[in-house]
N, C-alpha and C positions, 0 to 999 in steps of 0.2 A: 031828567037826563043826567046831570050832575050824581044822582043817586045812582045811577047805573053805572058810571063812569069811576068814582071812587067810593066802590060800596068794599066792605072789611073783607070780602072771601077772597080777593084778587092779590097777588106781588104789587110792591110795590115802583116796579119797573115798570110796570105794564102802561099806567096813567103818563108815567115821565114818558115812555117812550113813543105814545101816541101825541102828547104834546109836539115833541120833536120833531116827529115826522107832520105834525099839520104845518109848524113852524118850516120846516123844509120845502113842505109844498107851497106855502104861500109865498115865500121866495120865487119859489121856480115859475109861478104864475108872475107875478111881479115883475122879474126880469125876462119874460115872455112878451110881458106886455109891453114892457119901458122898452125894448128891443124893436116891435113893431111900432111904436113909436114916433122911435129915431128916424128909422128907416123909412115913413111912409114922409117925412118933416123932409130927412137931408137925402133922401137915398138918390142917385142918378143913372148913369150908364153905366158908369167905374163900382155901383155896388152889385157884388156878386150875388148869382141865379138861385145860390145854393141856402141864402140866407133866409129863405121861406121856408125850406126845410128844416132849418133852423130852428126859428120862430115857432112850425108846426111843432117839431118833436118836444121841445123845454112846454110847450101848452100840454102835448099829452104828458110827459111825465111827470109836470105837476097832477094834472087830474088821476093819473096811477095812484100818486104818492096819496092823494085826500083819499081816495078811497081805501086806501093803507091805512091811513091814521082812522079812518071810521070803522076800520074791520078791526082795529086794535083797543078801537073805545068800547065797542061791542060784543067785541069776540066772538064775532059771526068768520071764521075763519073758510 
């Protein structure tokens, strides 16, 4: 895999910028999670309806984003 990832025929953007964006998504999961978290811990009557959708949306657009950084590692565009 590694081989596939930084083999000589590619820019050298291409490895940094799929780094970046796995880095990005694993954030975006991360604060999806810590998010759902909080919420299921401290949430009551006073936390807003809309914060599931929340939660939903930052879960998918980490999963968009890994699948970005894999379409960039492999350049299956």
């Amino acid at each position: 895999m590694l081989n596939t990832i930084f083999s000589l025929n590619q820019p050298i953007w291409q490895p940094l910028a799929g780094i970046a964006v796995l880095l990005l998504a694993a954030w975006e999961l991360y604060s999806g999670y810590t998010e759902f978290q909080r919420i299921h811990k401290h949430g009551n009557r006073a936390t807003s309806g809309f914060s599931a959708f929340a939660i939903y949306y930052s879960i998918a657009i980490g999963l968009i984003l890994l699948g970005g950084a894999y379409s960039i590692f492999t350049m299956k565009f």
